[in-house]
Z-matrix of the N, CA and C atoms (Angstrom, degrees):
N
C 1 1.439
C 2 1.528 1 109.22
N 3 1.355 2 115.24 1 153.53
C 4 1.502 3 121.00 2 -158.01
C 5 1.709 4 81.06 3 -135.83
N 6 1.632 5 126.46 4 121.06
C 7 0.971 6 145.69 5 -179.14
C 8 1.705 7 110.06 6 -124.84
N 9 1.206 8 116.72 7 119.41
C 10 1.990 9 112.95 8 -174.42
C 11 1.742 10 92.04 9 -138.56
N 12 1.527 11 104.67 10 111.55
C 13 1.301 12 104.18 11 -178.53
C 14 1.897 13 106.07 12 -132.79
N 15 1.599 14 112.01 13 123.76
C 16 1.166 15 132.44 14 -159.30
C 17 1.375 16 126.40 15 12.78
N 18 1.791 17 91.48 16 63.98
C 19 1.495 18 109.36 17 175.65
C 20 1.853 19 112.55 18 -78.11
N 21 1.157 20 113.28 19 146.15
C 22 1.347 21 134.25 20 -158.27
C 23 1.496 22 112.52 21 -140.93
N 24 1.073 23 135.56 22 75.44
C 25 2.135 24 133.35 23 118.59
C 26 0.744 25 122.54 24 -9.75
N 27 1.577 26 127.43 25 143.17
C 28 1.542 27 131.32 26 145.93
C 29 1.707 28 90.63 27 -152.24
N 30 1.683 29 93.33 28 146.47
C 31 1.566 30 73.89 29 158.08
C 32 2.154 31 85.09 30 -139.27
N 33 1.654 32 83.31 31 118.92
C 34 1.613 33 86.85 32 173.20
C 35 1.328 34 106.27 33 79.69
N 36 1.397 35 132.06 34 -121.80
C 37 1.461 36 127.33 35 165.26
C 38 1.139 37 108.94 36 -107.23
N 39 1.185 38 143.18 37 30.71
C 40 1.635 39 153.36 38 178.70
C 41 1.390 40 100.20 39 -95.36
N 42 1.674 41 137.24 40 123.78
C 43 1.161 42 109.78 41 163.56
C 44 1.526 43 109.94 42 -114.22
N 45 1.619 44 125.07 43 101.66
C 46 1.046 45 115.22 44 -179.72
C 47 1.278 46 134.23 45 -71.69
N 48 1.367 47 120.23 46 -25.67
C 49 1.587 48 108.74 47 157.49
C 50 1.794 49 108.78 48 -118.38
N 51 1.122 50 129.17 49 152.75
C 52 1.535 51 149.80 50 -131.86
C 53 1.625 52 86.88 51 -151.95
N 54 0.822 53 116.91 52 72.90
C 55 2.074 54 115.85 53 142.89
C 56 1.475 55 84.63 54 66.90
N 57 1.281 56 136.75 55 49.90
C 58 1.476 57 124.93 56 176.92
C 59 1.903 58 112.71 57 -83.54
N 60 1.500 59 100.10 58 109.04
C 61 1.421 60 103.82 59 166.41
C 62 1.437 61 131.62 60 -93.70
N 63 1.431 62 134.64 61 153.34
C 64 1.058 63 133.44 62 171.64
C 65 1.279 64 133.67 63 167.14
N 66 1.596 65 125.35 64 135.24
C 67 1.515 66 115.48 65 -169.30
C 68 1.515 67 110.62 66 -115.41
N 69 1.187 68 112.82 67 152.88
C 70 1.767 69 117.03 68 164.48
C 71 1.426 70 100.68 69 -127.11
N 72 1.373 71 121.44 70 126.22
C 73 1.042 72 139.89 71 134.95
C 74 1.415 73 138.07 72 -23.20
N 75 1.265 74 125.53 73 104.58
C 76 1.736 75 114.07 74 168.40
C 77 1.143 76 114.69 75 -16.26
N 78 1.595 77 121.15 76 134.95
C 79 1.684 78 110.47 77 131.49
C 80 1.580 79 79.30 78 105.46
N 81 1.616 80 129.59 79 -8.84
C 82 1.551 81 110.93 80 -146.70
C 83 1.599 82 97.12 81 -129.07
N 84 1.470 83 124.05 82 136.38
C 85 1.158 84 127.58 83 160.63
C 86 1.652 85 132.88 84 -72.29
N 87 0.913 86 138.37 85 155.41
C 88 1.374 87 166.17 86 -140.70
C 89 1.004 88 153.15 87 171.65
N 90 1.789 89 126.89 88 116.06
C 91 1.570 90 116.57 89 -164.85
C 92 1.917 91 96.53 90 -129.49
N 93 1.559 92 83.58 91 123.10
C 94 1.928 93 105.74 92 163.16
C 95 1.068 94 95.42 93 -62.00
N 96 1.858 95 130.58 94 101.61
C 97 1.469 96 115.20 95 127.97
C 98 1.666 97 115.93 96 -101.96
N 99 2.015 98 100.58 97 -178.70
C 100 0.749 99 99.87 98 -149.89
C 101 1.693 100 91.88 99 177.16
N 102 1.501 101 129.63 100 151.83
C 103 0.834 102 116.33 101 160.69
C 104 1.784 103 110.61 102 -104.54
N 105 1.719 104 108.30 103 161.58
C 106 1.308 105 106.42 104 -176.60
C 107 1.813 106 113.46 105 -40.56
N 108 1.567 107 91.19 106 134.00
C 109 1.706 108 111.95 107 -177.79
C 110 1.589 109 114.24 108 61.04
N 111 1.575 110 97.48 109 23.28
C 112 1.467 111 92.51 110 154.73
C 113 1.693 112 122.33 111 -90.79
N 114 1.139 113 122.22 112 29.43
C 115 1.570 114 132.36 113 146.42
C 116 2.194 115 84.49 114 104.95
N 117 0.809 116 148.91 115 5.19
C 118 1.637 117 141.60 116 -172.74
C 119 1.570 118 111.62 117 -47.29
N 120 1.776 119 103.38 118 -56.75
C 121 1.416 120 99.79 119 -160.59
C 122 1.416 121 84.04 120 -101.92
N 123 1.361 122 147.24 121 37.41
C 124 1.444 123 135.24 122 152.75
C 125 1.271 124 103.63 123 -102.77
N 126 1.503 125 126.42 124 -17.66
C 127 1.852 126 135.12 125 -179.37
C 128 1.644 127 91.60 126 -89.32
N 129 0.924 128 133.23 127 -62.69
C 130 1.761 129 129.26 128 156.01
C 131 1.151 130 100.23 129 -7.33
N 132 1.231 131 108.61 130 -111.13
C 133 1.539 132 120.44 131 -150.36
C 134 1.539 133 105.64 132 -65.97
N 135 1.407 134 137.10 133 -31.80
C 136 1.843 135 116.63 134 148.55
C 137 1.389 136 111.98 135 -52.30
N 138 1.041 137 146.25 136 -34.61
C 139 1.429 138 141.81 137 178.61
C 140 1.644 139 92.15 138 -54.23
N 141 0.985 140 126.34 139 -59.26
C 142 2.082 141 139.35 140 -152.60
C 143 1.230 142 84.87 141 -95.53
N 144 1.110 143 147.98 142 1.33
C 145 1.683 144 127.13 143 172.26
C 146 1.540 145 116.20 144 76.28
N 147 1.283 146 113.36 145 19.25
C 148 1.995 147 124.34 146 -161.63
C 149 2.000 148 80.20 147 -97.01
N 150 0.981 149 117.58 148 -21.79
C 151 1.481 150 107.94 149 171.09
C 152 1.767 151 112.50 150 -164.86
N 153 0.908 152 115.17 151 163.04
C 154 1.503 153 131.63 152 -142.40
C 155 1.436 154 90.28 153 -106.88
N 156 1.704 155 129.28 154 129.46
C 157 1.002 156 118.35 155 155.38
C 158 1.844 157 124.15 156 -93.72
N 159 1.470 158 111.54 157 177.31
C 160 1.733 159 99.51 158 -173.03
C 161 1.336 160 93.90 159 -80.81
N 162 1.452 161 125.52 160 -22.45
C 163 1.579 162 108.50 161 -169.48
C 164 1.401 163 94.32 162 -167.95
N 165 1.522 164 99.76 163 165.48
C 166 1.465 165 121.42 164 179.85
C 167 1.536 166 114.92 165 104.03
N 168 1.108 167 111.81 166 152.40
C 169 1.473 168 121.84 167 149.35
C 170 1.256 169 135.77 168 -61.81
N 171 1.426 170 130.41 169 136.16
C 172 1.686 171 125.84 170 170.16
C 173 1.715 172 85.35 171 -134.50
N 174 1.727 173 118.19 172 135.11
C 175 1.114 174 150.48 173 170.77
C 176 1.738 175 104.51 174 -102.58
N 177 1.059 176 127.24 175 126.72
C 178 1.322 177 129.73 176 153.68
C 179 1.702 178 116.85 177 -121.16
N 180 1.184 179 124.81 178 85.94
C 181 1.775 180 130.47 179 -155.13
C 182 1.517 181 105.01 180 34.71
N 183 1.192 182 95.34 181 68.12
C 184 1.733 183 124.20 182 156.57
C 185 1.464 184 116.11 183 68.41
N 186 1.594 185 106.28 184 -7.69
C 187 1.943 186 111.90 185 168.83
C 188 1.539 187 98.28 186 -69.61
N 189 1.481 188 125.00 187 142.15
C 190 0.965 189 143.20 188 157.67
C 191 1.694 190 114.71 189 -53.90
N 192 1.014 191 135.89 190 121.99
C 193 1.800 192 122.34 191 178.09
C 194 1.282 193 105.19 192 -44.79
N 195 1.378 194 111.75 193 -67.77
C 196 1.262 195 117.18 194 -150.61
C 197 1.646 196 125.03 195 -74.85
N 198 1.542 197 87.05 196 11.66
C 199 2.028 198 103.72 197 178.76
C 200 1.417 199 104.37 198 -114.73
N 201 0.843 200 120.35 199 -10.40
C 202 1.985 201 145.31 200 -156.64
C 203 1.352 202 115.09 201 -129.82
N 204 1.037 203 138.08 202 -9.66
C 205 1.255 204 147.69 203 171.47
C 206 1.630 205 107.44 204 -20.17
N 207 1.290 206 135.10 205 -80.26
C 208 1.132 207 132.59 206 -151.26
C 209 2.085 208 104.43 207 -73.70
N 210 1.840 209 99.09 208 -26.32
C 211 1.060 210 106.52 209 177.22
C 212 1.466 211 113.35 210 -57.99
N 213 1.650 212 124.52 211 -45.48
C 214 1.566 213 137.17 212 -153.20
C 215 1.677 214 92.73 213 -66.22
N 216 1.978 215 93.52 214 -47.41
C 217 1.485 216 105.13 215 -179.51
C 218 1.924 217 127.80 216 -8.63
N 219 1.833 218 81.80 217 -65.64
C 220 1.118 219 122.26 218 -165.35
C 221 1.965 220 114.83 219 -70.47
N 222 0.931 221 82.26 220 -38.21
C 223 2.069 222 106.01 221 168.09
C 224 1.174 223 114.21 222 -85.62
N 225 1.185 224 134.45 223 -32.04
C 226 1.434 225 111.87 224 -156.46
C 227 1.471 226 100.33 225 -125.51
N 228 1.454 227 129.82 226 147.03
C 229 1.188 228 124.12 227 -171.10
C 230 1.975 229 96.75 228 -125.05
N 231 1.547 230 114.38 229 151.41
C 232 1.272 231 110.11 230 164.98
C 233 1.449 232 97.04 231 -164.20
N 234 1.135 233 88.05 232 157.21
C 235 1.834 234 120.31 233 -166.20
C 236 1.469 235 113.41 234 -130.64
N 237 1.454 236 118.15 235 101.71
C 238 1.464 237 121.16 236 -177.09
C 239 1.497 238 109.65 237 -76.76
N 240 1.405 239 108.66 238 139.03
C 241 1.456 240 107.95 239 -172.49
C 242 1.295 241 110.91 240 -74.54
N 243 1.376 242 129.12 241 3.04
C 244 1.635 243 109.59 242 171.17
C 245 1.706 244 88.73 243 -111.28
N 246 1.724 245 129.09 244 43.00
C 247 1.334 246 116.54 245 165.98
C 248 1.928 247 107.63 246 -84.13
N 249 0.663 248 142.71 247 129.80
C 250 1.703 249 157.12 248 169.05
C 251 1.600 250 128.58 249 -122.26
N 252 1.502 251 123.82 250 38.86
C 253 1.543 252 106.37 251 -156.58
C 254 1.565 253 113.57 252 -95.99
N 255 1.368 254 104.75 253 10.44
C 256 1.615 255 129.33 254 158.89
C 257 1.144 256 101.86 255 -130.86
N 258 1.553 257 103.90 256 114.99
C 259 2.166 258 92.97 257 -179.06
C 260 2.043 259 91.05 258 -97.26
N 261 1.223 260 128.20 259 6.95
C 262 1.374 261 122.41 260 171.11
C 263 1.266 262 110.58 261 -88.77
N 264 1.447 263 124.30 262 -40.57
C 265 1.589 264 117.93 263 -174.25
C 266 1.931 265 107.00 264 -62.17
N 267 1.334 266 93.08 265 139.22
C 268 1.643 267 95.62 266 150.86
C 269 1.452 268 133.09 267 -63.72
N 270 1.416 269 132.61 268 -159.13
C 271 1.504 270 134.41 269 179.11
C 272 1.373 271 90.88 270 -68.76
N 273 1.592 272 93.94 271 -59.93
C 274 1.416 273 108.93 272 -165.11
C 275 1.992 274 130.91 273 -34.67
N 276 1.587 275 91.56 274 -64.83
C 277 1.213 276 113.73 275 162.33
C 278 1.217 277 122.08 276 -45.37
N 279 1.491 278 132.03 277 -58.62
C 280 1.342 279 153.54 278 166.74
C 281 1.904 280 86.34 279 -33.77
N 282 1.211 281 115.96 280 -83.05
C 283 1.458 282 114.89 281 -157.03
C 284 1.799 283 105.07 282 -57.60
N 285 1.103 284 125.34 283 -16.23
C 286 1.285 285 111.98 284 -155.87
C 287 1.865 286 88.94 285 -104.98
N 288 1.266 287 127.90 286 -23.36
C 289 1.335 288 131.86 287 169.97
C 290 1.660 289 92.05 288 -72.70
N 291 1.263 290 154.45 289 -52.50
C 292 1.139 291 134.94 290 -161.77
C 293 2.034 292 113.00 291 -78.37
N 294 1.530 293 89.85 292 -41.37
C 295 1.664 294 88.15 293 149.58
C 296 1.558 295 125.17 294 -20.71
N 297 1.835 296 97.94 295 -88.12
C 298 1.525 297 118.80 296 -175.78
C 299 1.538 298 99.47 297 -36.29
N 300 1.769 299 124.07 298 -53.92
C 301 1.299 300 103.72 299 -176.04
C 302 1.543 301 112.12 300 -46.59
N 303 1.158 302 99.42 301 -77.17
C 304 1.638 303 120.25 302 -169.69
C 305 1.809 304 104.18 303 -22.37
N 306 1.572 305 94.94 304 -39.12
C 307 1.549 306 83.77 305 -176.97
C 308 1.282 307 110.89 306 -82.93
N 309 1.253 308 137.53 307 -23.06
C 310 1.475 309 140.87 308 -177.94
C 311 1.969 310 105.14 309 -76.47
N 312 1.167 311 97.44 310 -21.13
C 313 2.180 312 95.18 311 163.39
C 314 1.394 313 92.30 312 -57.22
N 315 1.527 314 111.82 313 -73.04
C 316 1.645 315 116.98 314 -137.15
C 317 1.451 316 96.18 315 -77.13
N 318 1.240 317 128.39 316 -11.17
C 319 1.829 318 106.85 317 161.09
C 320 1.564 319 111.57 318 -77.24
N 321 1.233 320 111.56 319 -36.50
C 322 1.907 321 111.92 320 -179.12
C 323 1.682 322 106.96 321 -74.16
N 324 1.106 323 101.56 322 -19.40
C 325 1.672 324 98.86 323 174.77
C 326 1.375 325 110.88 324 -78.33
């Protein structure tokens, strides 16, 4: 379960996220929209610990983010939609090359 309770951004006098609440359920799908700079990939990456919010809670099955960080790391996967670093591979391809890595850690580990 993915729990975000009156999380808060700013950067400078910008406030990109505003008291943003919200839960997902285990087991359950979900899509962040939004139009550009409506705060998506700044609730992203505070959710994953890639940046620090000024306030609020983020729950990921009941670890706190910000105590768990390297743990969420390790669980949670995300893919920004302007990511491209093979513009030939498909989704498909893309995921099954990041696999092969992933699996080539846990034999050298």
């Amino acid at each position: 379960m993915i729990k975000v309770k009156n999380l808060i951004k700013t950067y400078g006098n910008f406030t990109a996220l505003d008291k943003v609440n919200f839960e997902v359920e285990k087991s359950t799908i979900h899509g962040l929209l939004g139009e550009n700079g409506a705060g998506k990939t700044t609730t992203m990456r505070c959710l994953l610990g890639l940046t620090y919010a000024d306030s609020g809670e983020m729950y990921i099955n009941d670890d706190l983010v910000a105590r768990k960080n390297n743990y969420i790391r390790k669980k949670v996967s995300y893919l920004a939609g302007d990511f491209r670093p093979y513009e030939n591979f498909t989704a498909q391809n893309y995921f099954k090359y990041i696999l092969s890595i992933e699996n080539n850690i846990q034999k050298n580990t």
